[in-house]
C-alpha atoms as a printed R data frame, in Angstrom:
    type eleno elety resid chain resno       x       y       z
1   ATOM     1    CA   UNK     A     1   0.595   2.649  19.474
2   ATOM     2    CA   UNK     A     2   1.289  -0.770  18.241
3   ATOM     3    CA   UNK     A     3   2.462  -0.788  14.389
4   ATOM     4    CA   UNK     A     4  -0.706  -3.150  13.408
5   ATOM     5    CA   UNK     A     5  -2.813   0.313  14.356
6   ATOM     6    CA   UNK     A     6  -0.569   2.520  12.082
7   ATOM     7    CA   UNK     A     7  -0.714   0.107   9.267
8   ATOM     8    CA   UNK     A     8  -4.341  -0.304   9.306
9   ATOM     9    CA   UNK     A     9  -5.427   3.852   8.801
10  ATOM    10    CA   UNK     A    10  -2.308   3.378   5.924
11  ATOM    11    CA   UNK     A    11  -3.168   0.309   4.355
12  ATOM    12    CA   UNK     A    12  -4.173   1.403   1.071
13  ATOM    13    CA   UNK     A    13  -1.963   4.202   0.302
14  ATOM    14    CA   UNK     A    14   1.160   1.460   1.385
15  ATOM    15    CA   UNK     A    15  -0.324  -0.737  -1.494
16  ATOM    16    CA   UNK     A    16  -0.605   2.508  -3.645
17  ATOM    17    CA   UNK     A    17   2.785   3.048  -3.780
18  ATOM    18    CA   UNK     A    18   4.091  -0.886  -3.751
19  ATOM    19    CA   UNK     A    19   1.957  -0.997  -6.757
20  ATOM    20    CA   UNK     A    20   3.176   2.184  -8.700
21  ATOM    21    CA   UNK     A    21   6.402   0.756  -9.408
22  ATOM    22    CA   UNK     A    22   4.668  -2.532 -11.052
23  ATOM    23    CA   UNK     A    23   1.854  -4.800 -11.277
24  ATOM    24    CA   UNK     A    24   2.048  -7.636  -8.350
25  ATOM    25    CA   UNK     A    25   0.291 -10.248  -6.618
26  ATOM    26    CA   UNK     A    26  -0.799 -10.931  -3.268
27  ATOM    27    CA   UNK     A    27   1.841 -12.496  -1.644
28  ATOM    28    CA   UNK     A    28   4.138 -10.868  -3.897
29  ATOM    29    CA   UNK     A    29   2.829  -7.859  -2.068
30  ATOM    30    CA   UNK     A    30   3.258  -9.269   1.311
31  ATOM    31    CA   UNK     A    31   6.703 -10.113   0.834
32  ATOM    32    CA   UNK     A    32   7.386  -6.638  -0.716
33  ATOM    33    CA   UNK     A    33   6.114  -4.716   2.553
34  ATOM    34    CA   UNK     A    34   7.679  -7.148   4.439
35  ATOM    35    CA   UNK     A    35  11.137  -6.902   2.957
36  ATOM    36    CA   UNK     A    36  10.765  -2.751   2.215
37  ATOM    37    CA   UNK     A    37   9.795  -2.057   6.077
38  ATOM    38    CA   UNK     A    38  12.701  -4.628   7.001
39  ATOM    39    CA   UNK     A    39   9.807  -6.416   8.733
40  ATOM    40    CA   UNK     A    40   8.071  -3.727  10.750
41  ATOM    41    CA   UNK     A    41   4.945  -4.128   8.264
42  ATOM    42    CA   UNK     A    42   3.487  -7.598   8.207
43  ATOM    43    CA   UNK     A    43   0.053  -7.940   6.062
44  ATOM    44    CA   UNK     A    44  -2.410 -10.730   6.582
45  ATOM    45    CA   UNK     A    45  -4.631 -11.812   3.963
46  ATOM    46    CA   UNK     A    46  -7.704 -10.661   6.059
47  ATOM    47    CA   UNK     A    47  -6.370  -7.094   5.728
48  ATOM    48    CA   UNK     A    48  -4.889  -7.459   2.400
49  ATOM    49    CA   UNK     A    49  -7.237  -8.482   0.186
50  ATOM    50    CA   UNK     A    50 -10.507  -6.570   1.298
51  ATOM    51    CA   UNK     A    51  -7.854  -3.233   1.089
52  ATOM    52    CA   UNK     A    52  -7.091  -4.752  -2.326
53  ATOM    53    CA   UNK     A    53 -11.140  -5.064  -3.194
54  ATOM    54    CA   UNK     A    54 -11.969  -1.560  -1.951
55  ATOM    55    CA   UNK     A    55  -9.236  -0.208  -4.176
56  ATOM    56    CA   UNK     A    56 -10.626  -1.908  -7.625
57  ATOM    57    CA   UNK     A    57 -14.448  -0.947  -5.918
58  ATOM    58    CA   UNK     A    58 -12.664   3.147  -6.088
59  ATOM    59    CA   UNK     A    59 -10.673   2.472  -9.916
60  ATOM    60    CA   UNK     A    60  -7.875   3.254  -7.778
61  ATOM    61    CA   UNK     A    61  -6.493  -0.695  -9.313
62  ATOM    62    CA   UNK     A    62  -7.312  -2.713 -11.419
63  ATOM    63    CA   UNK     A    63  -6.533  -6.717 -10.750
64  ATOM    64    CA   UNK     A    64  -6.386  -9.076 -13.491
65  ATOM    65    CA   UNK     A    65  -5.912 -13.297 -13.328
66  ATOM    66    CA   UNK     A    66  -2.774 -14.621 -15.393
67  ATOM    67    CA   UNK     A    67  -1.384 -17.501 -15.606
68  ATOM    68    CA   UNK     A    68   2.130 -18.374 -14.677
69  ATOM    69    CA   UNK     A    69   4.619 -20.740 -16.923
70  ATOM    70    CA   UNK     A    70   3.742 -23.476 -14.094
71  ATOM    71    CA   UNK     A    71   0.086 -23.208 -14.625
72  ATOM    72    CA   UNK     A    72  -0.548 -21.001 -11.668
73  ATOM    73    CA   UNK     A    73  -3.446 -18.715 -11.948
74  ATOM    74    CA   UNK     A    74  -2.574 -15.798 -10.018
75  ATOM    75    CA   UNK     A    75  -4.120 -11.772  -9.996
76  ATOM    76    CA   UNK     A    76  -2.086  -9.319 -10.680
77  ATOM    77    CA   UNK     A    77  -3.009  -5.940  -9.225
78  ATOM    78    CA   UNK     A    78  -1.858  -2.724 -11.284
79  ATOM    79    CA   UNK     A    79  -2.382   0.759  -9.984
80  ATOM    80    CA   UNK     A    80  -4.643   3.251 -12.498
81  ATOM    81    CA   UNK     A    81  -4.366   6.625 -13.422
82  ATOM    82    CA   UNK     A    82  -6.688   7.388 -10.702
83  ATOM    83    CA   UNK     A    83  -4.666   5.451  -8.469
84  ATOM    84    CA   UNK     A    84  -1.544   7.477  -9.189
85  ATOM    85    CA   UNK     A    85  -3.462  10.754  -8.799
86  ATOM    86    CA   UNK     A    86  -5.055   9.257  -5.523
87  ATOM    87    CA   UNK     A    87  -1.607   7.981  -3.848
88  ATOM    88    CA   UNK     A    88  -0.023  11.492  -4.749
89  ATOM    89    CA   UNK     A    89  -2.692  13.569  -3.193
90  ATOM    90    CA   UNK     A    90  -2.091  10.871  -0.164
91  ATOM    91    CA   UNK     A    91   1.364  11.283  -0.078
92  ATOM    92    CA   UNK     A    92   1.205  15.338   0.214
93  ATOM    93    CA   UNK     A    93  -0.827  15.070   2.840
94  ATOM    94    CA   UNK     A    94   1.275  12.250   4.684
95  ATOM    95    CA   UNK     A    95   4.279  14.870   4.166
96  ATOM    96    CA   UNK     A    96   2.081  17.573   6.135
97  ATOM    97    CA   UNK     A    97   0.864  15.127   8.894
98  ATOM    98    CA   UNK     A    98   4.733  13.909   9.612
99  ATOM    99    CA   UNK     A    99   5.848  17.425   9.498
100 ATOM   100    CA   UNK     A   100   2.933  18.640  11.847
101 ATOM   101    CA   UNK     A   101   3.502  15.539  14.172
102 ATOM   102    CA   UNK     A   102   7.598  16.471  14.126
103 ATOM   103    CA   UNK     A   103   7.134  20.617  14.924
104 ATOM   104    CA   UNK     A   104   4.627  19.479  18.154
105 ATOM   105    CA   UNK     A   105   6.906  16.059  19.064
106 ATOM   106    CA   UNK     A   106  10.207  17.403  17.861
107 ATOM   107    CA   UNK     A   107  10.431  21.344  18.320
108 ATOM   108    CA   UNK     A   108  14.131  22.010  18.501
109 ATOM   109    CA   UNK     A   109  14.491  20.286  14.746
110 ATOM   110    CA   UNK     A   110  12.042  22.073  13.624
């Protein structure tokens, strides 16, 4: 399965947890996954920012426009409450998927 596929059903929980530890932008974001997956997760902006829109749409983030000391207007994306709840509940059930994939593709470790 090519890595594009895997990113696309994990998308929003990826941008979940980028955006737990602090409020970013979008191509802050893109250089975050980029840099934290050493490059094996590359987002486009046609997959970023409707993921980004469905999340607000769910109050899973909230984005807000600042402006930067050079006059850049740029939104900043910060996860909510809900959003915290939302990636945890993901999370625990990433933690039984990987587990169930590793006891059927990896027996003797298991």
């Amino acid at each position: 399965m090519h890595q594009q596929e895997m990113l696309k059903g994990n998308t929003e929980t990826l941008l979940l947890a980028l955006l737990e530890a602090e409020p970013m932008y979008g191509y802050q974001i893109v250089k975050e996954v980029e840099k934290r997956s050493s490059g094996y997760f590359a987002f486009k902006e046609g997959t970023l920012y409707p993921a980004l829109h469905r999340l607000e749409r769910a109050n899973l983030v909230v984005g807000a426009w600042q402006d930067t000391p050079n006059a850049v207007r740029r939104k900043y994306y910060e996860i909510t409450a809900k959003g915290i709840q939302a990636l945890a509940d993901r999370f625990e059930e990433w933690q039984r998927f990987t587990q169930a994939m590793n006891s059927v593709m990896l027996p003797e470790a298991t």
